[in-house]
Backbone bond lengths (Angstrom), bond angles and torsions (degrees), N, CA, C in turn:
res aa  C-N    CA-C-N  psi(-1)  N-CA   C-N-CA  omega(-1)  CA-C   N-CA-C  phi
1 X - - - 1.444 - - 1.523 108.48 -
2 X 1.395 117.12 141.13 1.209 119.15 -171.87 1.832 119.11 -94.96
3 X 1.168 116.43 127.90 2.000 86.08 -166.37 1.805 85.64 -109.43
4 X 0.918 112.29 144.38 1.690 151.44 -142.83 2.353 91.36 -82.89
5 X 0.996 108.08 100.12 1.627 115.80 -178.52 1.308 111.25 0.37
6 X 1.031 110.41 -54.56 1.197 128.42 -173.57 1.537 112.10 -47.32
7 X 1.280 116.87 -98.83 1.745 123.39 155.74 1.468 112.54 -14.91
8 X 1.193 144.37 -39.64 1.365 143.90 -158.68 1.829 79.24 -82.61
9 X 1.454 108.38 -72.06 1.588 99.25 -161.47 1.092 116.13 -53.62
10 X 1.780 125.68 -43.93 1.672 97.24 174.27 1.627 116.36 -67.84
11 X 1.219 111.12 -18.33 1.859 88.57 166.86 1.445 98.73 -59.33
12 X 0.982 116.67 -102.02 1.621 108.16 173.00 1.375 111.27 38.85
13 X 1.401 84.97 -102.31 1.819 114.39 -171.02 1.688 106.48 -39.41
14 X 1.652 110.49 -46.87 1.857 116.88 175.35 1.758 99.05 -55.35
15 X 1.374 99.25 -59.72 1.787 95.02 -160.43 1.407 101.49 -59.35
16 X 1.610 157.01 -7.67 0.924 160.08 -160.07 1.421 121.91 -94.57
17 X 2.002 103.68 -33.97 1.160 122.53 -156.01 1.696 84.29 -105.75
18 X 1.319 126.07 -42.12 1.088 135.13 179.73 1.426 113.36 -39.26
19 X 1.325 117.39 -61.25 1.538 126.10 -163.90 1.620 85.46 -133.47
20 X 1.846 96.98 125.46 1.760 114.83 148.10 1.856 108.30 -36.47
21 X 1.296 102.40 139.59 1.419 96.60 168.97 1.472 98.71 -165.02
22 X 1.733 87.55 143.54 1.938 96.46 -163.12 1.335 114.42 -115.16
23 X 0.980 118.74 -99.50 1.939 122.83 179.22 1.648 89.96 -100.77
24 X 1.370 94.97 141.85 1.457 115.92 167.89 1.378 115.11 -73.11
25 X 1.835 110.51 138.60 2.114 124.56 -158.01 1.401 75.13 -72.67
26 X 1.265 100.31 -153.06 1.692 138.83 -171.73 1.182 89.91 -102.32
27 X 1.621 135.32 -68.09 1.716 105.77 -179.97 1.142 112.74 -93.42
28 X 1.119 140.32 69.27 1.483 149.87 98.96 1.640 127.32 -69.13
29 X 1.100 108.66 -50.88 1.961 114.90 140.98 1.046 110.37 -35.72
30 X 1.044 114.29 -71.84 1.402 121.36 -156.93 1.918 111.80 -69.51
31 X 1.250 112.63 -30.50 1.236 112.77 171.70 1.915 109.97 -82.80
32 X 0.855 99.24 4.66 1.611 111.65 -179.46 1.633 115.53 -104.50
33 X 1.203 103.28 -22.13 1.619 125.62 -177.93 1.280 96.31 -93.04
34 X 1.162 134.83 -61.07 1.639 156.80 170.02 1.775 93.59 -31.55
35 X 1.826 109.29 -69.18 1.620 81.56 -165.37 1.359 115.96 -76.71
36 X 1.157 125.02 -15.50 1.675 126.52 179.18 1.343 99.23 -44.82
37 X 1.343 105.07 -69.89 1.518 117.23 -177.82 1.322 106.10 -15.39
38 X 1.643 107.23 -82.80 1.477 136.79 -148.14 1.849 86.18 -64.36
39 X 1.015 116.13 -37.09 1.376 104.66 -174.64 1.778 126.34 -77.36
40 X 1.325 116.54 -17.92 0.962 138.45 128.42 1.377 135.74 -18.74
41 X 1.186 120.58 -43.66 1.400 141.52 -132.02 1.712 72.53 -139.97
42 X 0.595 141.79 -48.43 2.039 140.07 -170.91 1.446 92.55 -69.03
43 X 1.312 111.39 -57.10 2.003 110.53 -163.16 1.929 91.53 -71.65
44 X 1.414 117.49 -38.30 1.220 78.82 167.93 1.936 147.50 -92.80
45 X 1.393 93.64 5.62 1.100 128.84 167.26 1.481 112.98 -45.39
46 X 1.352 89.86 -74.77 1.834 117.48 178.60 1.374 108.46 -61.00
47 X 1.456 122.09 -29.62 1.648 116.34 168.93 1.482 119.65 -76.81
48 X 1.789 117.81 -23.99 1.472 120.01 158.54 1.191 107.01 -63.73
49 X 1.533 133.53 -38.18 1.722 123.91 179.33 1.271 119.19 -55.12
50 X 0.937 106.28 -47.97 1.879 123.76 -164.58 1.528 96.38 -60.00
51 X 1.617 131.86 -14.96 1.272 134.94 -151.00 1.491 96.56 -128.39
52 X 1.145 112.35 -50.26 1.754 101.65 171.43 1.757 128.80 -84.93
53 X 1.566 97.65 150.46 1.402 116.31 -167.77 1.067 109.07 -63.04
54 X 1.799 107.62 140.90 1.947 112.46 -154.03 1.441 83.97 -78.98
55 X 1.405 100.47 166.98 1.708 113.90 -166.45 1.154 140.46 62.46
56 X 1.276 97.86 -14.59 1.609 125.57 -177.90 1.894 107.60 -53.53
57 X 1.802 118.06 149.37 1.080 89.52 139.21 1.398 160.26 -66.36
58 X 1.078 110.29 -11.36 1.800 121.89 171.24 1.098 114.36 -85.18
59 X 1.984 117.88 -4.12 1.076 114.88 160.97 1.613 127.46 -77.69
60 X 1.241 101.04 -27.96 1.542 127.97 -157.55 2.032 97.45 -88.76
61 X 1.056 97.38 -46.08 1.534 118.45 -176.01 1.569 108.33 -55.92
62 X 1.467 108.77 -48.08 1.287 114.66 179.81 1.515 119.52 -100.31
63 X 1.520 102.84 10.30 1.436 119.42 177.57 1.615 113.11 -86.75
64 X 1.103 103.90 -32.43 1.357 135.33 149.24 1.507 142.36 -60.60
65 X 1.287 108.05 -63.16 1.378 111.15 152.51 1.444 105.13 -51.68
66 X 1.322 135.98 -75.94 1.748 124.71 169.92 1.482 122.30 11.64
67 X 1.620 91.84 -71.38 1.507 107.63 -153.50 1.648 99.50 -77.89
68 X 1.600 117.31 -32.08 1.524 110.08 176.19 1.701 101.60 -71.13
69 X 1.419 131.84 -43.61 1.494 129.09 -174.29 1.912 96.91 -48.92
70 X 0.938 110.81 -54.21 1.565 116.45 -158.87 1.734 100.88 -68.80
71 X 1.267 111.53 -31.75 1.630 115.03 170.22 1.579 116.12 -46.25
72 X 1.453 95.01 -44.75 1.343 97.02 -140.99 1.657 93.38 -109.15
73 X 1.655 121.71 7.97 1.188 136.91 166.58 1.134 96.06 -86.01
74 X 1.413 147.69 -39.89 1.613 148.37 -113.11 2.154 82.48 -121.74
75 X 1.169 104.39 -52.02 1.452 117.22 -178.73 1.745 86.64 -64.58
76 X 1.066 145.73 -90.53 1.183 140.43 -126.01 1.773 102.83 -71.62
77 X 1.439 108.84 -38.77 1.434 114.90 168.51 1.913 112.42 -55.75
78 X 0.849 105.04 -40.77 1.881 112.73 179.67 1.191 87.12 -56.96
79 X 1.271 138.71 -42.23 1.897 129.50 -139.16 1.507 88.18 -106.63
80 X 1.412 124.16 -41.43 1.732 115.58 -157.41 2.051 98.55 -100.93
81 X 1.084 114.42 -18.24 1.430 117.58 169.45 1.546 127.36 -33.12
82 X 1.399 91.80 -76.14 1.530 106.14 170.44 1.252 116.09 -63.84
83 X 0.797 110.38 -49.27 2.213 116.14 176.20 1.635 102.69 -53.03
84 X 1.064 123.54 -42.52 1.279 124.00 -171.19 1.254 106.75 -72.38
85 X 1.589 121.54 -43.35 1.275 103.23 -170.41 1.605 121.73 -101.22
86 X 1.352 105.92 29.03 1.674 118.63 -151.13 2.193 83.89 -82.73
87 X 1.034 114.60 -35.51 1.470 109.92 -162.52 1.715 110.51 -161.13
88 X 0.908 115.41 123.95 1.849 126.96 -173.48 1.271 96.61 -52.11
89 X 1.176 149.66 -43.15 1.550 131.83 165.62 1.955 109.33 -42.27
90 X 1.288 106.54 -72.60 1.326 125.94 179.42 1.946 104.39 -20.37
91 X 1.562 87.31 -61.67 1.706 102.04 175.95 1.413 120.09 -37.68
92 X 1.530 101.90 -59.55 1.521 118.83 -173.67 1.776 103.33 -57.10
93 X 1.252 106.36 -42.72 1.497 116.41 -162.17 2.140 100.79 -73.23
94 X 1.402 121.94 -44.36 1.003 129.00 161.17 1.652 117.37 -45.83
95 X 0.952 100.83 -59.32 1.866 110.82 -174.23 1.098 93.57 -63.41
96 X 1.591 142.22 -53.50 2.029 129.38 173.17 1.783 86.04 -22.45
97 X 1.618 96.39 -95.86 1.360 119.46 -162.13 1.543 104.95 -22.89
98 X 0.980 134.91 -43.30 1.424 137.72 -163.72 1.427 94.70 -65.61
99 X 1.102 117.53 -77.91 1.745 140.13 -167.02 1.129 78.64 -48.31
100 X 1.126 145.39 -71.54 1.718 130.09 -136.17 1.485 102.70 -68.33
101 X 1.274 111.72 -41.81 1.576 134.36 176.99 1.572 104.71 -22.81
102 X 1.725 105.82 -72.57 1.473 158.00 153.66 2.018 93.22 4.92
103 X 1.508 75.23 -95.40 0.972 83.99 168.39 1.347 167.74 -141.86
104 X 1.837 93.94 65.97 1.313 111.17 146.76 1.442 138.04 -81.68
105 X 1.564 101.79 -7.87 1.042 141.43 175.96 1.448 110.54 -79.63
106 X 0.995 144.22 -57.83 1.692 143.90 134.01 1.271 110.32 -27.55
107 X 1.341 134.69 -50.69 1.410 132.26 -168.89 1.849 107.32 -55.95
108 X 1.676 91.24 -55.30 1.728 112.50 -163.69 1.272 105.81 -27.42
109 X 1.478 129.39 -58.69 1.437 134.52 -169.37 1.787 113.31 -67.04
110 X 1.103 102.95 -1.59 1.441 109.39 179.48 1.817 112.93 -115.06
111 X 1.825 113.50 -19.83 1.381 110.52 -176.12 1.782 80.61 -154.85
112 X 1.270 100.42 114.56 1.392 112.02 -176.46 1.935 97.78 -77.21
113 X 1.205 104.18 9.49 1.934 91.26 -175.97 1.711 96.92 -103.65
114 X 1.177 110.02 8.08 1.707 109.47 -157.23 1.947 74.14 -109.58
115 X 0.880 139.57 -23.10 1.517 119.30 179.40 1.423 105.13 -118.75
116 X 1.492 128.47 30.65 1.215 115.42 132.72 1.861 119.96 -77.49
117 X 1.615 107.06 -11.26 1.624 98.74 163.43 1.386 111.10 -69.31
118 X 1.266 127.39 -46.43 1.942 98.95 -173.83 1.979 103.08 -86.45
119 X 0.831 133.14 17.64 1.440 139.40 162.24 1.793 101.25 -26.70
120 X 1.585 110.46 -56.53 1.155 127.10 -177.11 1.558 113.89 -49.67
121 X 1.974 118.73 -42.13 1.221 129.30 170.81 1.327 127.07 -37.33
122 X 1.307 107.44 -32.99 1.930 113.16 -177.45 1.318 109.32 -74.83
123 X 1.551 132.72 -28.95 1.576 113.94 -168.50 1.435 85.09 -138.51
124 X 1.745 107.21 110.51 1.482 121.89 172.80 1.280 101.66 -69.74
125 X 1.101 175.19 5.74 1.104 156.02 -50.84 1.925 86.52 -162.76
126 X 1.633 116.36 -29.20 1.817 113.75 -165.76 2.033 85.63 -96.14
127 X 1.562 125.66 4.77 1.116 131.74 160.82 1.156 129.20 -21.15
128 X 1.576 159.57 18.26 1.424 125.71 -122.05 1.666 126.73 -37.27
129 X 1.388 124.70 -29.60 1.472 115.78 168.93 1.294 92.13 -129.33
């Protein structure tokens, strides 16, 4: 379910005021690197859909894959949201992570050693929720 810009930022803005918060850990990067990635990986997802035959298996396959990419975008956005917007340093430090995400993610198909870094992206599992 999608919650509407609005609602996301005053959570935001509450979780911010709620708890002091200073320079962003390593998985806060890292969950920021994680959704670029994963989001990445959706636009090109959605550009194999647009191309395969409805009903198809490669329709169904990636109809699927979809709905787990968007899970696990939807989780990583809840976790890097508020952190990001707690303080304009924080921001700056998120947006690195993002871009790099970006494109290492562009790189991968050109140096298969550059996407053993988001390897880690598929099983949130070091997530806290």
């Amino acid at each position: 379910m999608k919650f509407p810009l609005m609602a996301v930022a005053l959570l935001a803005a509450a979780s911010a005021h709620a708890q002091p918060y200073e320079q962003p850990t390593d998985q806060d990067l890292q969950a920021a690197y994680c959704m670029s990635v994963l989001q990445a990986m959706q636009a090109d997802l959605q550009a194999a859909q647009r191309g395969a035959a409805p009903g198809g298996d490669i329709a169904t396959v990636s109809g699927n894959a979809a709905a787990s990419l968007s899970d696990r975008i939807d989780r990583l956005r809840s976790y890097v949201l508020p952190k990001a917007l707690a303080s304009d340093d924080a921001t700056v430090s998120f947006a690195a992570a993002s871009e790099r995400g970006r494109r290492d993610y562009a790189a991968a198909q050109a140096d298969p050693q550059v996407a053993a870094r988001f390897r880690r992206c598929s099983d949130l599992s070091w997530l806290p929720f």
